[in-house]
C-alpha positions in Angstrom: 130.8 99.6 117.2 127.6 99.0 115.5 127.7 97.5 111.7 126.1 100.2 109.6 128.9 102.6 108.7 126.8 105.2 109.2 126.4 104.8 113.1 130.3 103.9 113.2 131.3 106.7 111.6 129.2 109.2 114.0 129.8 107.2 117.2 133.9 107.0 116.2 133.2 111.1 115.5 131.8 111.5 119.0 134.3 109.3 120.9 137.2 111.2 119.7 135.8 114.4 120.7 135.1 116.0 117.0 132.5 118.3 116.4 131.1 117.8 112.7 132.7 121.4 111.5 136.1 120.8 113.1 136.2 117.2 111.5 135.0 118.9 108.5 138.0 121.5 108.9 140.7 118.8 110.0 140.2 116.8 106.7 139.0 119.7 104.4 136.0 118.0 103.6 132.2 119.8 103.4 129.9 119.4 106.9 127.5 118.4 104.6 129.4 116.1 103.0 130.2 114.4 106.4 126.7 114.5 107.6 125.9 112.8 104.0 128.3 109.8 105.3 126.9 110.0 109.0 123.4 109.4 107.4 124.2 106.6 105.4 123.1 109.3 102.1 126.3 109.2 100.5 129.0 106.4 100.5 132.3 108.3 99.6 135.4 107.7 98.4 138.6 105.3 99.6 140.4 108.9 100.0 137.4 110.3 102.0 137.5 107.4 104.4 141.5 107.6 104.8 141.2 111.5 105.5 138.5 110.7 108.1 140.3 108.0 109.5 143.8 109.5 110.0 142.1 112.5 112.0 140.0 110.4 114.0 142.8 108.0 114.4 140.8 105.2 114.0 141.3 101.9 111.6 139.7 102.1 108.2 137.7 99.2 108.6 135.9 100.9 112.2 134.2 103.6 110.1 133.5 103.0 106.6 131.4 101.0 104.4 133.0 97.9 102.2 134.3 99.8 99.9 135.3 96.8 97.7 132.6 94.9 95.8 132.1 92.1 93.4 131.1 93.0 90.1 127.8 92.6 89.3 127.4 89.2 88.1 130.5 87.7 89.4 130.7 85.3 92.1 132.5 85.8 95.1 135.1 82.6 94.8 138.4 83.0 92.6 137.2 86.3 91.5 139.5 89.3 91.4 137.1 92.1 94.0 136.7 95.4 91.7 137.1 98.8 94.3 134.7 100.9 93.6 135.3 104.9 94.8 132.4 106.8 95.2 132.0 110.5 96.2 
């Protein structure tokens, strides 16, 4: 699958056969929030992924962006990784 989680998440959509309204009907999320996500104009949250994910039946880490990032300022070794939800 390609690396921007855009593409993944469209390409993963397609494969399994999901039109955006029934994926947006299957996890009770907005079309135009999952065309926001498709598009790379919205990140979402760590729930939003996991509904997306258990429809499509597809592992977490195929579709959505790193959700978990360093705080800014922090360096990357011995550092405890902050998870950051976004809508």
């Amino acid at each position: 699958m390609p690396k921007e989680p855009a593409n993944r998440l469209k390409r993963a959509r397609e494969e399994a056969g999901y039109s955006v309204r029934r994926l947006a009907e299957e996890t009770d999320l907005t079309r135009q929030l999952l065309y926001a996500l498709e598009s790379g104009a919205r990140r979402g949250s760590l729930e939003t992924w996991q509904r997306i994910s258990r429809v499509l039946q597809v592992h977490l880490d195929d579709i959505a962006p790193a959700l978990i990032e360093e705080p800014p300022g922090e360096e990357p070794e011995g550092k405890v990784l902050a998870l950051r939800e976004r809508a």
